[in-house]
Structures are given as structure tokens and as C-alpha cells.
C-alpha positions in Angstrom: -31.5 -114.6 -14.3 -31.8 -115.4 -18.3 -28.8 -114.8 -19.8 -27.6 -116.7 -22.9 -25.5 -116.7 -26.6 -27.9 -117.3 -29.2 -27.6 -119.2 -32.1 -27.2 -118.7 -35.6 -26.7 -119.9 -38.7 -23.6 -119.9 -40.7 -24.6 -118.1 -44.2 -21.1 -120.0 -45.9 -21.6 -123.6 -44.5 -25.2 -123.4 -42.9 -24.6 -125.1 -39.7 -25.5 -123.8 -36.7 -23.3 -121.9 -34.7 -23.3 -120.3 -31.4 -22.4 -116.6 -31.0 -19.8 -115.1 -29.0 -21.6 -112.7 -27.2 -23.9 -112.8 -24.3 -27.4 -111.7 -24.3 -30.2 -111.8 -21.4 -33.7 -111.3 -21.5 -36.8 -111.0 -19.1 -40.1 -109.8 -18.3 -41.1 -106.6 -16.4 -44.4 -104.4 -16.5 -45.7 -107.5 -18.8 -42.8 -106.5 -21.8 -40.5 -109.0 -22.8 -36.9 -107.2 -22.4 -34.5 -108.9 -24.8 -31.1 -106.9 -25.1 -27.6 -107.8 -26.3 -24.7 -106.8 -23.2 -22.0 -106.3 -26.4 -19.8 -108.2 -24.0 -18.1 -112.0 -24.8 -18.1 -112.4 -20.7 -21.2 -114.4 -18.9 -20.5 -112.3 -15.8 -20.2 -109.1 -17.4 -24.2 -110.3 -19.3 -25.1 -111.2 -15.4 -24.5 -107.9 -14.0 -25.9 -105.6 -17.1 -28.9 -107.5 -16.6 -29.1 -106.4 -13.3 -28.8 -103.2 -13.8 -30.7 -102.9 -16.4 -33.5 -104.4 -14.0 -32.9 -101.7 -11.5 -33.0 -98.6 -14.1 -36.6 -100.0 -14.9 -37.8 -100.4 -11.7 -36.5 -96.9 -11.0 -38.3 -95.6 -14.0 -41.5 -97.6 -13.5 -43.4 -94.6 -14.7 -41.6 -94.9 -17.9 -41.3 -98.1 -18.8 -39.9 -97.8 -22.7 -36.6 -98.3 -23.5 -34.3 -95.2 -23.5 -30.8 -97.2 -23.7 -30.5 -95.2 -26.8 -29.7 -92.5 -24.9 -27.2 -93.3 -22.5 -25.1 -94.2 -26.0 -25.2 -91.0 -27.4 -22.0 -88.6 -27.9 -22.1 -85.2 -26.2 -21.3 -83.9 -29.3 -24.6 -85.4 -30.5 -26.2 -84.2 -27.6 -24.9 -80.6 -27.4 -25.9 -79.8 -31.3 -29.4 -80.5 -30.4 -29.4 -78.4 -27.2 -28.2 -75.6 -29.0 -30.4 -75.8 -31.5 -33.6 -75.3 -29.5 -31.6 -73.0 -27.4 -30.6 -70.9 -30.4 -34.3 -70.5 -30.8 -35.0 -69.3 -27.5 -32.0 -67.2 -26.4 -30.9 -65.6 -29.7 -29.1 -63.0 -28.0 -26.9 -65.1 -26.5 -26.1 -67.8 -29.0 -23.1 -66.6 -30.1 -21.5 -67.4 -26.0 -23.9 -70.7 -26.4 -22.0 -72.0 -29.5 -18.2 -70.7 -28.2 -19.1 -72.9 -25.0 -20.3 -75.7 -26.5 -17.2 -75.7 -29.1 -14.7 -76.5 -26.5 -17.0 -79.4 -24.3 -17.4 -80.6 -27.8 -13.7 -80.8 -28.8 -12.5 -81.9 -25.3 -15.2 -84.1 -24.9 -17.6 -84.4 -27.5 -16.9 -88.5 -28.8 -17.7 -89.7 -24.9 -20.6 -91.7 -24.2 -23.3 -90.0 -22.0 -23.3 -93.1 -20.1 -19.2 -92.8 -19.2 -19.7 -88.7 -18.0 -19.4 -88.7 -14.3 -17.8 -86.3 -11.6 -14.4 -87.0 -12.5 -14.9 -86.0 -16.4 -15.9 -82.8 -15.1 -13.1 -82.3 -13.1 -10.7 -83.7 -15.9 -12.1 -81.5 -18.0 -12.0 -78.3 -15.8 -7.9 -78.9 -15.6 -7.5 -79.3 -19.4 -9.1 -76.3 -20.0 -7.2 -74.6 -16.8 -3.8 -75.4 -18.6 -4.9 -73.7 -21.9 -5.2 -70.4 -19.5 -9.0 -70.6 -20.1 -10.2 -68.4 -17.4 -11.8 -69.8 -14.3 -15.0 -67.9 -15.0 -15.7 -69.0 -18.7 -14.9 -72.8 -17.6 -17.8 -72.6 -14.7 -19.9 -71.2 -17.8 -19.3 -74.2 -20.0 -19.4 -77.2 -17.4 -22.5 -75.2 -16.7 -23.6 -75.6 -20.5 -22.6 -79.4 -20.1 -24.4 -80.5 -16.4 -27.6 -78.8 -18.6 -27.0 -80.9 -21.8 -27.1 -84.0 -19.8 -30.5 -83.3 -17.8 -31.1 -85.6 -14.9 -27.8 -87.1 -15.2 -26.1 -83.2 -15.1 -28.6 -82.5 -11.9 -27.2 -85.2 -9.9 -23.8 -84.6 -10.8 -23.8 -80.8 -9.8 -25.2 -81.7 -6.3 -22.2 -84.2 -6.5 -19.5 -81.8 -7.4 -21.4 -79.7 -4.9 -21.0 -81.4 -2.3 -17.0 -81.7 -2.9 -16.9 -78.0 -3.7 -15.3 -78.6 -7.0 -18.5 -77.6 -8.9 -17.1 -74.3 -9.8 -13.6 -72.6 -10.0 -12.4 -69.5 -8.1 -12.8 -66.8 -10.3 -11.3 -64.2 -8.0 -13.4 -60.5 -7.2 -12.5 -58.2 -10.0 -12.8 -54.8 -8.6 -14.4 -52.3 -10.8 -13.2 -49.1 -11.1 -13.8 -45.2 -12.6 -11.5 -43.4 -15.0 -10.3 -40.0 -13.1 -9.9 -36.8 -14.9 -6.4 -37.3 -16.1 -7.1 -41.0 -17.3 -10.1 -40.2 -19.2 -8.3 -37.2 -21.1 -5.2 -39.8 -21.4 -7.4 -42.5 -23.1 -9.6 -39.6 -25.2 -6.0 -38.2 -26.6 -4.8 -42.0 -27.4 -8.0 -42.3 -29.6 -7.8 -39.6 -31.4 -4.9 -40.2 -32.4 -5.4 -43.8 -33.4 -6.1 -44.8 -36.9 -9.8 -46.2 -35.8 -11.9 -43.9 -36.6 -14.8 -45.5 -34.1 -12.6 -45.5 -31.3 -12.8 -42.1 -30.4 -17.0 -41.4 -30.6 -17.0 -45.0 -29.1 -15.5 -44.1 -26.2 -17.4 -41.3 -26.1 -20.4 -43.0 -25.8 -19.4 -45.2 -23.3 -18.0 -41.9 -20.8 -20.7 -39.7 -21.5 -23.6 -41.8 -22.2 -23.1 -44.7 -20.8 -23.5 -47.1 -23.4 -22.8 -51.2 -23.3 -20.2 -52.3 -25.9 -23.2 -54.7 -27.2 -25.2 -51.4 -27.2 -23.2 -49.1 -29.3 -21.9 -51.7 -31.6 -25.7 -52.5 -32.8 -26.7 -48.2 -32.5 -27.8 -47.7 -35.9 -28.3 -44.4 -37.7 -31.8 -44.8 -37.5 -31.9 -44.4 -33.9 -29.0 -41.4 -33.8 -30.6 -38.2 -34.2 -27.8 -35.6 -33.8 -30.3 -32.4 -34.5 -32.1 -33.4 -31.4 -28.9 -34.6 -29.7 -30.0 -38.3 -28.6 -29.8 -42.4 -29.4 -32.1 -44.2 -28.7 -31.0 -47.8 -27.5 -31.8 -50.7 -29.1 -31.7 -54.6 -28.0 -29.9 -54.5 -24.7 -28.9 -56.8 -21.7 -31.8 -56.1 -19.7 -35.3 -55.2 -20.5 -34.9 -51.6 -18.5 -32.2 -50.5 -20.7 -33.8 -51.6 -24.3 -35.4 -48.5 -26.1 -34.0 -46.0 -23.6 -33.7 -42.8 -24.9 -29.5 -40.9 -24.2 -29.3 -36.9 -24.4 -25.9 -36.4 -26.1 -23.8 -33.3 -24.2 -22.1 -31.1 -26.3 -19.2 -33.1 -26.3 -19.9 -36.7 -27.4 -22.6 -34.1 -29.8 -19.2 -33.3 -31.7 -17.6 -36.1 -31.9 -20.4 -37.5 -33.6 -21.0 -34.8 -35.9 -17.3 -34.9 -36.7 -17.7 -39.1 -37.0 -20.4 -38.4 -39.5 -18.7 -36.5 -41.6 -15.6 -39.1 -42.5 -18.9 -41.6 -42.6 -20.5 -39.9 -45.9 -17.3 -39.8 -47.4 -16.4 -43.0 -46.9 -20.3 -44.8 -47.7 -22.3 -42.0 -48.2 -25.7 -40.6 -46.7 -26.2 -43.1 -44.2 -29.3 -45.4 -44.0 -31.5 -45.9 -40.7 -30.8 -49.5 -40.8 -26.9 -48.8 -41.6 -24.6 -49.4 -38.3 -22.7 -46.3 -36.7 -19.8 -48.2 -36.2 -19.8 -50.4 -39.2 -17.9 -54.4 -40.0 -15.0 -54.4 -40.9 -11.0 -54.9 -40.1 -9.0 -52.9 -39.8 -10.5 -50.7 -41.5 -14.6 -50.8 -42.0 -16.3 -52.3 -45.5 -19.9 -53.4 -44.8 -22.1 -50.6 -43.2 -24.8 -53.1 -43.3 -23.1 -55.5 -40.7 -22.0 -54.1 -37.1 -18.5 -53.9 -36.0 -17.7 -57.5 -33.9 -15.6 -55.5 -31.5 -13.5 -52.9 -30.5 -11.2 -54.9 -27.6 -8.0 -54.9 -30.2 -7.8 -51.2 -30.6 -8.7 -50.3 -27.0 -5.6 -51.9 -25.7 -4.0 -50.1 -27.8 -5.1 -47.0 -26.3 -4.3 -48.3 -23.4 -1.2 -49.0 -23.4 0.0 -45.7 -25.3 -1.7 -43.7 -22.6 -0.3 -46.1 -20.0 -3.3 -47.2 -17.9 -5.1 -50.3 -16.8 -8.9 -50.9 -16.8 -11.5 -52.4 -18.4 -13.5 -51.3 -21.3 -16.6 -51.6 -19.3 -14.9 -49.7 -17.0 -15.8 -46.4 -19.2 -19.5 -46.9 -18.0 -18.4 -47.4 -14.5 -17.1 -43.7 -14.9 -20.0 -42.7 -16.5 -22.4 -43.8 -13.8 -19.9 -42.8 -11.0 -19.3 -39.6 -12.7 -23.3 -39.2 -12.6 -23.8 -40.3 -9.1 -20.8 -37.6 -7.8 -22.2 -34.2 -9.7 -25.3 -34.2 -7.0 -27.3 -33.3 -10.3 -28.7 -36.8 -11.1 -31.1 -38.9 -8.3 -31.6 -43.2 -8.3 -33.9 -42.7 -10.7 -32.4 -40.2 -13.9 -29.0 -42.9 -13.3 -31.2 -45.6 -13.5 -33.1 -44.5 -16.5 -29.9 -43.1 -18.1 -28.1 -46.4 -17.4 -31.2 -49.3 -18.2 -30.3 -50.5 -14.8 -33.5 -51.0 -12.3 -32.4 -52.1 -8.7 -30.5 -50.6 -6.1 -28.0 -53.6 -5.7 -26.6 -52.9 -9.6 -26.9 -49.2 -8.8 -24.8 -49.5 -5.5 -22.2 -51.9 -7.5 -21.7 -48.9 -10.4 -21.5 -45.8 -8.4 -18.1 -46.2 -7.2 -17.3 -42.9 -5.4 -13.8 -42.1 -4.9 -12.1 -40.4 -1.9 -12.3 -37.2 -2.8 -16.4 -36.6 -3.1 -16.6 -38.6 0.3 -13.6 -36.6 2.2 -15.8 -33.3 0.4 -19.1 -35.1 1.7 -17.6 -35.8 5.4 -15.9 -32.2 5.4 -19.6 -30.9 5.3 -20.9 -32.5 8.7 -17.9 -30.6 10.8 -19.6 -29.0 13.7 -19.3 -25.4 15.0 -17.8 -25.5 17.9 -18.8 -23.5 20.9 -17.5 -20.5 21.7 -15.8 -20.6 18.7 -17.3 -17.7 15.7 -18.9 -19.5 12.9 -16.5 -17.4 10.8 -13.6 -19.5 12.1 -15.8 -22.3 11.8 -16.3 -21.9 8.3 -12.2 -21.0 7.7 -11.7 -24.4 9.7 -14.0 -26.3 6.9 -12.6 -24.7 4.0 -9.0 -25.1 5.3 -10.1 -28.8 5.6 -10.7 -28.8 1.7 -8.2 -27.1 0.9 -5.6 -29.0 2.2 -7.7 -32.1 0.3 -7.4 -30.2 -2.8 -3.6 -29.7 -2.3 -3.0 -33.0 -1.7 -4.5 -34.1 -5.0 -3.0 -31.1 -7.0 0.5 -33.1 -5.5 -1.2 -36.5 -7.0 -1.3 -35.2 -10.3 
């Protein structure tokens, strides 16, 4: 072991001093190693020597020095990552750099070098008491375990292995609007002073449109003579330039949409947005609307029921998969969704198209006139229809 303090010389007297802290220095792979430990202690030189040994030898393959590294910030650290994966995710920057905001403001002056299993933890408890949810915290330690490389490999398996890794999120069911809720929420927006809401939601019942989807639908792509959109970027590649037939419906609230449109920016532009930037009420046709999460609680609440607002494509898909008009394949090209698992995990059927589906396999019985037969059956869906005439 070669550890020392070297000596200097003092630039107001010019003697010779020795300095305070502790340096070593060896040979390994035929290179002369000759670092500072940044400490005043000779045991605390010994031991960073040693393991300074051991991360070579480990990393024999790449002998140069990458100390550098271990030093940096994870602020430092995560503006680089995103700016490569700005480049190569675009569509999801915008999650990338809310992530990365909060690791950076919790977190971003440590050391990479001082992150280990228990700064994840601490940081998944901070974030817990701000009422972050459990789901967007797994998303951002995620960010972080990637930012760090091998370091963030080794310490998922770590948190792994203690089943800390990731927080319970808890299953949220999806659901389907019934008839009464869907007329509920369609009479809130009407009346609201948005005039997006209403078409908006729509679109989302009737054609089945993302929120991403509709908020980037541009004129050029809405042709309300032919009565379709045509979808533009989407979340997956099935549902990206997917062509919508309007029904006669959503066809008027559209038409009725464009009208208050001209007068408000005139003719619209093919690269102009339907549903246009602005708050609260819209200014720059040229910019799409960020969201529409502030005025559909409102709706909401006036009309008194819960659900998401992906919810309304739930009920569009379930609503599709009920009629017996549509097979796999018109939902699947209607919705830009391609395998059975998402298609089982929309088409949420409720009670009463199973009890009507059931209420079709009763067998005649023997003996017994298939008149009666037939009376039994229908008395069977009768009663069901009674009982949800009661519901209402």
C-alpha cells in the first residue's frame, strides 16, 4: 500500500510544506494510478485505495479512469438522459421531463456514488406524503434505476428481492357509462360554457377516440361531408391513421361545433386544431387544447356520477361489443387496438346482455309445447327488463 501527503511549496514564504490530505498511488495494467482520497485521515486514504484497486480489477476490460462519474449529480445526470431520450421518444417527453422534475428536486444535488437502496426507498415515502400516487412514483424510480445504468440494474434486483421495488398501486376497475349516465354527462356538457366539451365527449362515446387522439384531430383530417376523422399520431401503431365513420349523432355535434368555430377564427385551416389552446376560453387555433380533465369534473359532478374520462371509450367499445353488429376485428379496427388480451380488458359487458345471452340457451322441455317454452323465455326477460325499469 502507497499512500502518502505530498509536499508543496509555500507561494508566501517558499518553504516546503506538507499537505493535509492523504493521497495513494500504484500501478495496475502497467498505468501509474495517482489519485487524491479528499480525506485528512491515513486510514480513510488506506481503504479508498483499496477499493479503488478492486473497482479496477473488476473492470479489467476497462481500465480508464471513470471516477468522474461516480461524482456526478443526478441532476447532471438526468438532463442528459433526457436529452437523448427526448430524441428518441418524442411522444412521450412531456411524462419524461414531469418525472425527472421531481427525482431532480428531491434528489437531484446527490452524488451518484451515495444513491443506494435506501435513497430509493426514502424517496418513494417523500413523494408518498405529497399524495403522489403509487403508480406515477413506480414510473419515476423507474426513470431513476435507468439514469444510473449498471448501478440502477443492481439496485432494482436489490429492491427486488425486498419487494419494495414498486408500490401497490391497487386494480382500478374500468367501467361503461349506461344509458342514463351517458345522457346525464351529454346534458351537463351542453350546458357547460366549453364549447369542446360536448363534441369531445362525443367522440370519445361514439367514436372511440383517446384524449391524446382528439386533442391533436385537426381539421385537415375531419371531413364532415363524408362523415369521418381520420386519426393521427396515436398510442399504438394499430390505431395511428385509422379511419372513424361519424353516426349521425356525433355528425351534428360537429357540424353544430363548426359553426361557433368560423365565427370565432374563421374558415378553418387543415393544420388548424378542432379543439384549439386556450383557457378558459380558446385563443390559438394553431396550438391544441392541453386538456379537458378541469371541465370534465365538472360535468361530472353536476350530473352526479363517477368515472374516468377514458372511461367514455370503455363505453364506446363495450357498447360495440353488446350490439352483435361489430366482430374482433371492425372493434379492433374502430378502436386501434390489435390483440385479444386489450380487447377482452375493454369489452366490459354488463349484466343485462349476459342474463339476455344466458336467457337464450333455456332448453325446451319435454313434454312441454315449445309455445310454453317460448312464453317461459320471454317471461324470463321480461321479468329482467322489469327489474331494470325499477333500477332506473
Amino acid at each position: 500500500m502507497a499512500v502518502y501527503r505530498p509536499k508543496y511549496r509555500d507561494p508566501k514564504t517558499g518553504k516546503a510544506k506538507q499537505s493535509r490530505i492523504w493521497w495513494y498511488h500504484f500501478t495496475f495494467a502497467g498505468r501509474h494510478i495517482q489519485e487524491s482520497s479528499k480525506s485528512t485521515r491515513k486510514t480513510i486514504a488506506t481503504e479508498a485505495e483499496k477499493t479503488r484497486r478492486r473497482e479496477l480489477e473488476l473492470a479489467f476490460n476497462h481500465v480508464e479512469d471513470r471516477r468522474h462519474e461516480r461524482i456526478r449529480s443526478i441532476a447532471e445526470l438526468a438532463d442528459q438522459f433526457f436529452e437523448d431520450y427526448a430524441v428518441r421518444n418524442p411522444k412521450s417527453a412531456t411524462f419524461a421531463r414531469y418525472a425527472l422534475s421531481h427525482i431532480q428536486a428531491k434528489i437531484g444535488n446527490t452524488m451518484v456514488a451515495d444513491v443506494n437502496d435506501e435513497t430509493v426507498k426514502t424517496y418513494q415515502t417523500d413523494r408518498l406524503k405529497e399524495k403522489a400516487a403509487p403508480k406515477s412514483i413506480n414510473e419515476e424510480v423507474g426513470f431513476l434505476l435507468r439514469i444510473l445504468g449498471e448501478q440502477g440494474d443492481f439496485l432494482r434486483i436489490k429492491l427486488r428481492r425486498c419487494h419494495v421495488l414498486k408500490l401497490a398501486t391497487g386494480h382500478r376497475v374500468a367501467r361503461a357509462f349506461s344509458l342514463e349516465e351517458k345522457a346525464g354527462l351529454l346534458t351537463g356538457a351542453k350546458g357547460r360554457r366549453s364549447r369542446a366539451i360536448y363534441p369531445a365527449l362525443m367522440l370519445a362515446l361514439h367514436a372511440g377516440m383517446r384524449d391524446a387522439e382528439m386533442r391533436g384531430l385537426q381539421w385537415g383530417r375531419t371531413d364532415l361531408l363524408k362523415g369521418i376523422v381520420t386519426v393521427g399520431d396515436s398510442k399504438t401503431p394499430a390505431g395511428q391513421g385509422r379511419t372513424i365513420p361519424l353516426n349521425a349523432d356525433v355528425l351534428a355535434a360537429l357540424e353544430e361545433y363548426s359553426r361557433w368555430y368560423v365565427g370565432k377564427f374563421g374558415k378553418p385551416r387543415p393544420e388548424w386544431y378542432v379543439f384549439p389552446f386556450g383557457k378558459p376560453q380558446p385563443t390559438d387555433p394553431t396550438r391544441p387544447a392541453t386538456t379537458f380533465k378541469t371541465v370534465w369534473a365538472a360535468v361530472k359532478e353536476g350530473a352526479g356520477i363517477t368515472g374516468r374520462w377514458h372511461d367514455s371509450r370503455h363505453t364506446f367499445i363495450t357498447d360495440l361489443a353488446e350490439s352483435g353488429e361489430a366482430g374482433d376485428e371492425t372493434i379492433r379496427d374502430l378502436a386501434g387496438h390489435v390483440s385479444e388480451q386489450m380487447l377482452k380488458y375493454y369489452s366490459h359487458i354488463r349484466m343485462q346482455a349476459k342474463r339476455r345471452a344466458v336467457d337464450t340457451l333455456v332448453a325446451a322441455k319435454p313434454g312441454i309445447p315449445e309455445q310454453a317454452n317460448a312464453e317461459k323465455v320471454s317471461f324470463g326477460a321480461a321479468k329482467e327488463s322489469a327489474k331494470v325499469g325499477r333500477g332506473r
